[in-house]
C-alpha positions as CSV (number, residue, x, y, z in Angstrom):
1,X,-20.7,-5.9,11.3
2,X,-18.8,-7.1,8.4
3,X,-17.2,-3.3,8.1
4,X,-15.8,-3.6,12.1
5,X,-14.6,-7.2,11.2
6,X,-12.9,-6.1,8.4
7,X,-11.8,-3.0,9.5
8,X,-9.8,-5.2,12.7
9,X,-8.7,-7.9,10.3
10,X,-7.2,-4.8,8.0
11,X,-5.5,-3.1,10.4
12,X,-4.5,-5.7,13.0
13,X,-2.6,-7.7,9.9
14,X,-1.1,-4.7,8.9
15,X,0.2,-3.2,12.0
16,X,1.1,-6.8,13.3
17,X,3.5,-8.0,10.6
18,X,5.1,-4.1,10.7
19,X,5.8,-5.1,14.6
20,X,7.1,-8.4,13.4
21,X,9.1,-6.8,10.9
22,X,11.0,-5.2,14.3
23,X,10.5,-7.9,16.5
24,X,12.2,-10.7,13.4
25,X,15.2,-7.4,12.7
26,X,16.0,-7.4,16.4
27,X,15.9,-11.1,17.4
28,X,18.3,-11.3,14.2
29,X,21.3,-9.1,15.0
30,X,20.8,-10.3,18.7
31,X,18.8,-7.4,20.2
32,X,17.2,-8.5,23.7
33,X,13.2,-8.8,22.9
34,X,11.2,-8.3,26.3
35,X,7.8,-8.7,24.8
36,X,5.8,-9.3,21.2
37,X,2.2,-8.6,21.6
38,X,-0.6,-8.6,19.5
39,X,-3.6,-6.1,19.8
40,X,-3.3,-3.7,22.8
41,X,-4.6,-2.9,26.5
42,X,-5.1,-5.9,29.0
43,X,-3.2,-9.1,28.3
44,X,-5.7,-12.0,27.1
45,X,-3.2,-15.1,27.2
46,X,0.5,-14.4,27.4
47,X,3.6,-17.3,27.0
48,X,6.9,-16.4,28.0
49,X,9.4,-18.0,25.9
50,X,13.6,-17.9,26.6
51,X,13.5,-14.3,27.2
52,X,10.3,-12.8,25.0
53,X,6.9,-12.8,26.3
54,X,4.2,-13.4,23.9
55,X,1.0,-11.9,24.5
56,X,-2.4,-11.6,22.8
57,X,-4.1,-8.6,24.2
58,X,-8.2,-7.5,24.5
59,X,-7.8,-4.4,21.8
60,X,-7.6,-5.6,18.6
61,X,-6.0,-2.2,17.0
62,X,-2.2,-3.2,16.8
63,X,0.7,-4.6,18.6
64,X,3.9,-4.0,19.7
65,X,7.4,-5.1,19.8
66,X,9.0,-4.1,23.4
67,X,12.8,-4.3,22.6
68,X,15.2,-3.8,25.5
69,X,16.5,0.1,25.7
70,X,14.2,1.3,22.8
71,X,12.7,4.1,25.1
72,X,15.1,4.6,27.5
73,X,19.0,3.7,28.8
74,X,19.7,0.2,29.9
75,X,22.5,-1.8,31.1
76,X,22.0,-4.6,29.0
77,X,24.5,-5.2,26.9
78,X,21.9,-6.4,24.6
79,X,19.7,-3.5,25.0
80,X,18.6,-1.5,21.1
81,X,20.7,1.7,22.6
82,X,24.0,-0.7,22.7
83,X,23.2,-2.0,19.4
84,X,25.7,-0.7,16.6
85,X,24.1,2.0,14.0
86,X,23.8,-0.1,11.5
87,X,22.1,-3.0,13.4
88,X,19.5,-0.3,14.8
89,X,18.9,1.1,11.0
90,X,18.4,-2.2,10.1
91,X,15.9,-3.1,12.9
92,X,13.9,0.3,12.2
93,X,13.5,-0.1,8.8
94,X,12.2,-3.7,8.5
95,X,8.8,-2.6,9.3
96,X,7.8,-0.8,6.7
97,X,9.8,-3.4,5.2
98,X,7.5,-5.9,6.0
99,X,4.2,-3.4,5.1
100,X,5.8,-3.7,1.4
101,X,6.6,-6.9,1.2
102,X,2.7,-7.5,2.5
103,X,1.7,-5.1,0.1
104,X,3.3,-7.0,-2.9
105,X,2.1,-10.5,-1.0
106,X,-1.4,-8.9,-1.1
107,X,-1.9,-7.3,-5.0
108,X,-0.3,-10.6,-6.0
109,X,-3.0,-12.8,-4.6
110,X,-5.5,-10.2,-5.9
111,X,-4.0,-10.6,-9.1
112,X,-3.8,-14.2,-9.1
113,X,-7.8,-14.0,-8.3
114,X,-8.8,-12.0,-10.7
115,X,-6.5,-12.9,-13.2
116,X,-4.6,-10.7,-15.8
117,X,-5.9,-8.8,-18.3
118,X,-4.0,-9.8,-21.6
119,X,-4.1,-8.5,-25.2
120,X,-6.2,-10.6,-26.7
121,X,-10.1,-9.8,-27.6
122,X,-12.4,-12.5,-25.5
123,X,-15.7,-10.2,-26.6
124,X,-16.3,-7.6,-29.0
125,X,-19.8,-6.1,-28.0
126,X,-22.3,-6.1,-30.8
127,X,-23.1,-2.9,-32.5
128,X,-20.1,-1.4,-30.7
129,X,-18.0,0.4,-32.7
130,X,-15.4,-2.3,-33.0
131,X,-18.0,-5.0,-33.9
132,X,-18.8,-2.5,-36.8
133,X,-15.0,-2.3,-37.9
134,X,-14.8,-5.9,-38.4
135,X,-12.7,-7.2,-35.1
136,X,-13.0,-10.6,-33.9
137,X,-12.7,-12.3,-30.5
138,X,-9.4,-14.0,-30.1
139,X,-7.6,-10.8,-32.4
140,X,-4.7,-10.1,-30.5
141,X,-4.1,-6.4,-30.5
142,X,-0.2,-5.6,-31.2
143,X,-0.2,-1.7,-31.8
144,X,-2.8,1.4,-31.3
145,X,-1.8,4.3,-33.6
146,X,1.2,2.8,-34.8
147,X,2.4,2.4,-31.1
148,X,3.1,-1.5,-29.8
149,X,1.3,-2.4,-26.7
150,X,1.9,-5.0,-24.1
151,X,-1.0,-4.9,-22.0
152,X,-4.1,-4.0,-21.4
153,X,-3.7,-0.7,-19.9
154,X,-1.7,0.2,-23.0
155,X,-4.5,-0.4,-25.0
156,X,-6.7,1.9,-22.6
157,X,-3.8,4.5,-22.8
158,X,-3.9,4.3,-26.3
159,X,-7.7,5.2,-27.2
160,X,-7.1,7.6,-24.5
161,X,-9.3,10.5,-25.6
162,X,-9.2,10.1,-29.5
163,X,-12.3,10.2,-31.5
164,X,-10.8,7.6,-34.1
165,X,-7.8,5.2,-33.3
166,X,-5.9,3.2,-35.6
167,X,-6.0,-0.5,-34.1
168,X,-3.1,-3.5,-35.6
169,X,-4.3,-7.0,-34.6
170,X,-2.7,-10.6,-35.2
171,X,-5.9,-12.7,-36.3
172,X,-4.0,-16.4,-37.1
173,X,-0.9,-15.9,-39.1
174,X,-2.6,-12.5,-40.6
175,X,-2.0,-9.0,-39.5
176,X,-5.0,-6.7,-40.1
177,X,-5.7,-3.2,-39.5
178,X,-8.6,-1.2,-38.4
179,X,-9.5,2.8,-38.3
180,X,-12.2,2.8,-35.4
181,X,-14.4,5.5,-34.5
182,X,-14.3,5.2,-30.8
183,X,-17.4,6.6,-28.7
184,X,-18.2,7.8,-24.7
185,X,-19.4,5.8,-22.2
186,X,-19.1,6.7,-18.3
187,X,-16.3,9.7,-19.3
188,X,-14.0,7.8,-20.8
189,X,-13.4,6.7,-24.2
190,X,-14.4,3.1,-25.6
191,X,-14.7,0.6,-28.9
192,X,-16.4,-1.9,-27.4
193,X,-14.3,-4.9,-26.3
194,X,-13.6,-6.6,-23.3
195,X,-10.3,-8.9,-22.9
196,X,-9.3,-12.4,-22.5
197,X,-7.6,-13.0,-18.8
198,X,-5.1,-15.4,-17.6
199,X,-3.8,-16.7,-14.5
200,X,-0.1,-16.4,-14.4
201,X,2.1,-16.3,-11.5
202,X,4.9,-14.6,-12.9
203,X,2.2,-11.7,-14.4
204,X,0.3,-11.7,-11.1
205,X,3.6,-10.8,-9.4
206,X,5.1,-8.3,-11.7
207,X,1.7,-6.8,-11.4
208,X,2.3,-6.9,-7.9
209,X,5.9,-4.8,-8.0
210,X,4.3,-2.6,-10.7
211,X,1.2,-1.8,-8.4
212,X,2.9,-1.3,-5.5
213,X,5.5,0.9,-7.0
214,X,2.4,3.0,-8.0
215,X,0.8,3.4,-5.1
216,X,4.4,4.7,-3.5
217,X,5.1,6.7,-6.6
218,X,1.1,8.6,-5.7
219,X,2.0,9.7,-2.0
220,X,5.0,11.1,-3.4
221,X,3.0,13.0,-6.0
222,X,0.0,13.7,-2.6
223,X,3.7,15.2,-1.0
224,X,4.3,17.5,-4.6
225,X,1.0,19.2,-4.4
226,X,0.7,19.8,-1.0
227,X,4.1,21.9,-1.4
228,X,2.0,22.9,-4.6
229,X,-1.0,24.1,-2.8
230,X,-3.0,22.4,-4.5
231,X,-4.2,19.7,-2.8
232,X,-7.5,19.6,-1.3
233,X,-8.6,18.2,2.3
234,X,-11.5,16.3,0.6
235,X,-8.7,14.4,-1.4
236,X,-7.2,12.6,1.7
237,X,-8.7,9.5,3.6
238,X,-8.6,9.9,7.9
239,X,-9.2,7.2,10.4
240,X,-12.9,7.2,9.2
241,X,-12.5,7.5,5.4
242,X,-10.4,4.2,5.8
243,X,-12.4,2.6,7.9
244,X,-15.1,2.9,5.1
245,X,-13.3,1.9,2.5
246,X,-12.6,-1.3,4.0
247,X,-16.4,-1.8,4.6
248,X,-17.0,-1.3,1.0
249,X,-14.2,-3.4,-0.3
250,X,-15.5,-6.2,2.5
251,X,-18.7,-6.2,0.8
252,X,-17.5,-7.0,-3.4
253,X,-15.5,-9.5,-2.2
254,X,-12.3,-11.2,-1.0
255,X,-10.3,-9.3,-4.1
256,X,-11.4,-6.1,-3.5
257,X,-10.4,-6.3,0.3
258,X,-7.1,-7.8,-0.5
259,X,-6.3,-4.9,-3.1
260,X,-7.4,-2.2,0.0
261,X,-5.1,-4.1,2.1
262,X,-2.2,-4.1,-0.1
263,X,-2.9,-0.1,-1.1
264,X,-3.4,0.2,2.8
265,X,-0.1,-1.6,3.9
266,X,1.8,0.4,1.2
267,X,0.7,3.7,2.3
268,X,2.1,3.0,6.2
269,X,5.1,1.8,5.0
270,X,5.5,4.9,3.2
271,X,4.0,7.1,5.7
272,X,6.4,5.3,8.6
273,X,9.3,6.3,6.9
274,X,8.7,10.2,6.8
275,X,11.1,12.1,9.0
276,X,8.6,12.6,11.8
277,X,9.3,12.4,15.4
278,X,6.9,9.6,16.8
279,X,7.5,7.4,13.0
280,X,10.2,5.2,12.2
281,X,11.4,7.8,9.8
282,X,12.2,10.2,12.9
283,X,14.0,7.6,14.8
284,X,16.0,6.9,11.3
285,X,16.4,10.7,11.6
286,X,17.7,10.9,15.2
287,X,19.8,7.6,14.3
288,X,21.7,9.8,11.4
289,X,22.3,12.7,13.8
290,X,24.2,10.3,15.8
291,X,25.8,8.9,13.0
292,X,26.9,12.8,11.7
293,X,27.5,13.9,15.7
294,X,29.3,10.6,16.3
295,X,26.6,10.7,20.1
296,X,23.1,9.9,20.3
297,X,20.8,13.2,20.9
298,X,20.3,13.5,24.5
299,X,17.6,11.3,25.8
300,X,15.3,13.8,26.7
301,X,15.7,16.3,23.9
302,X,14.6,12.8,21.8
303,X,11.7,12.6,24.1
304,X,10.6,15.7,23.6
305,X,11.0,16.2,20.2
306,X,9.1,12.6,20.1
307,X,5.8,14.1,21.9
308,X,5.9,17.3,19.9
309,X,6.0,15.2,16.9
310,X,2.8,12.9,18.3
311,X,1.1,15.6,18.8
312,X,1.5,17.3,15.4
313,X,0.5,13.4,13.7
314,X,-2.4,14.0,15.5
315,X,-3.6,17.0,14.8
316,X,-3.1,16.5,11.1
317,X,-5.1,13.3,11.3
318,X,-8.4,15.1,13.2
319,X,-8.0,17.7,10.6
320,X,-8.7,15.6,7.8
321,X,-11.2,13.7,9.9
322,X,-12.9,17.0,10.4
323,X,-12.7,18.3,7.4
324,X,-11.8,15.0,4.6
325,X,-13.6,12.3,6.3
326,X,-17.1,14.2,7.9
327,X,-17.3,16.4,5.2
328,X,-17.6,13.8,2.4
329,X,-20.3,12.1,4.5
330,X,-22.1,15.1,4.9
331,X,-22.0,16.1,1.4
332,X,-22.6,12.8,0.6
């Protein structure tokens, strides 16, 4: 139960601020609105207000954003097709706008949760090999190797895979340095501290942007080895895999479900903006046509196009439901 529930709250947050991300772009450069709903299928409670209806509907998997003229020719002068270029770019990018800026929004408060990892020693565990070397909780560690660090991950870069690592800490006024044998534990390389966190907002939100940034920078690098041929099936998360994911995250916690959110909203907006007939990132496509041709592409040609496009999404996301999502339960 707590899977389904998070699953809805996942998805229905994501997809619903993307909409808004339209429906706020639209009302903005004064592109007519007939309806914001969210969820989908049969209208639960709807309020019509000046010329939007707002509806809450029975299926909570989405939304949508009815604009005037999105889907076919209007007279309106207000309708998206009468709409300069420019103000209809604008409208069709600020969803996966709005799925980054969630993203940010959402690693931020995860950050601010959890807290930061810093530089500084809070626990050195006895007999480790650090404990033996002589370091102290509250050292602060300034350089591994002769390298500087900054944070913690530099610190975990920095012991990487060496058997012995040169560590420079600030104890007081002092600066000391240790040679440390370092040891294995769960495949990676360790000495055997832990550090001290803090709760800083301007941290939490540069970890935010640098997170964020990451998770965009790894679908680009998914992209490379696909071209590569090197990516496998198993690698890639369907409707399914996501689904449990969620579950899991749902069940450590409020943190954990707010970083699968963030990673989750990030991916769409990514994902949205491919040049894919059906995505945003095809309509940005058909929209730069027009701009080259100085005419839109004929509305039907668009629609077609559209439905081939649909069905290709589709058949790539049964495909790794088939074969990424049901094989990994199998196999276990």
């Amino acid at each position: 139960m707590s899977t389904i529930l998070a699953s809805i709250f996942v998805f229905l947050l994501v997809i619903t601020l993307h909409e808004f991300g339209h429906f706020a772009a639209a009302k903005s450069v004064g592109i007519k609105v007939n309806e914001f709903a969210v969820g989908m299928g049969p209208k639960l409670f709807s309020k019509r207000k000046g010329e939007t209806l707002y509806s809450l509907r029975a299926l909570p998997i989405g939304g949508f954003c009815a604009m005037e003229g999105e889907e076919q020719d209007s007279p309106d002068p207000r309708s998206f097709q009468k709409a300069s270029l420019f103000h209809r770019f604008i409208v069709v990018i600020a969803g996966a706008g709005m799925n980054f800026i969630l993203a940010i929004i959402a690693f931020f408060i995860f950050s601010l949760l959890i807290g930061t990892q810093t530089t500084t020693i809070d626990r050195v565990i006895p007999d480790s090999p650090a404990k033996i070397a002589g370091l102290e909780k509250g050292d602060q560690i300034v350089a591994i190797n002769n390298k500087n660090v900054k944070s913690w991950g530099d610190i975990i870069e920095g012991i990487g895979s060496e058997n012995k690592v040169l560590v420079k800490v600030q104890r007081g006024e002092e600066y000391l340095s240790y040679t440390i044998p370092t040891k294995t534990e769960d495949g990676r390389r360790i000495i055997g501290i832990s550090s001290q966190v803090e709760r800083n907002p301007v941290k939490s939100f540069q970890f935010s942007l640098r997170i964020t940034g990451e998770v965009i920078g790894s679908i680009f690098m998914v992209f490379k080895m696909m071209f590569q041929r090197t990516l496998k099936t198993e690698m890639l998360a369907g409707p399914v895999g996501v689904v449990s994911m969620i579950g899991q995250s749902s069940k450590e916690g409020i943190p954990p479900l707010l970083f699968i959110l963030g990673l989750i909203s990030a991916n769409l907006g990514v994902v949205n903006l491919l040049p894919i007939p059906a995505l945003d990132g095809g309509k940005l496509l058909f929209l730069a046509i027009e701009g080259i041709r100085g005419k839109p592409v004929p509305e039907e040609k668009e629609g077609l196009i559209t439905i081939i496009g649909m069905a290709f999404l589709l058949s790539i996301m049964i495909y790794i439901t088939i074969f990424g999502d049901l094989k990994r339960l199998i196999t276990g």
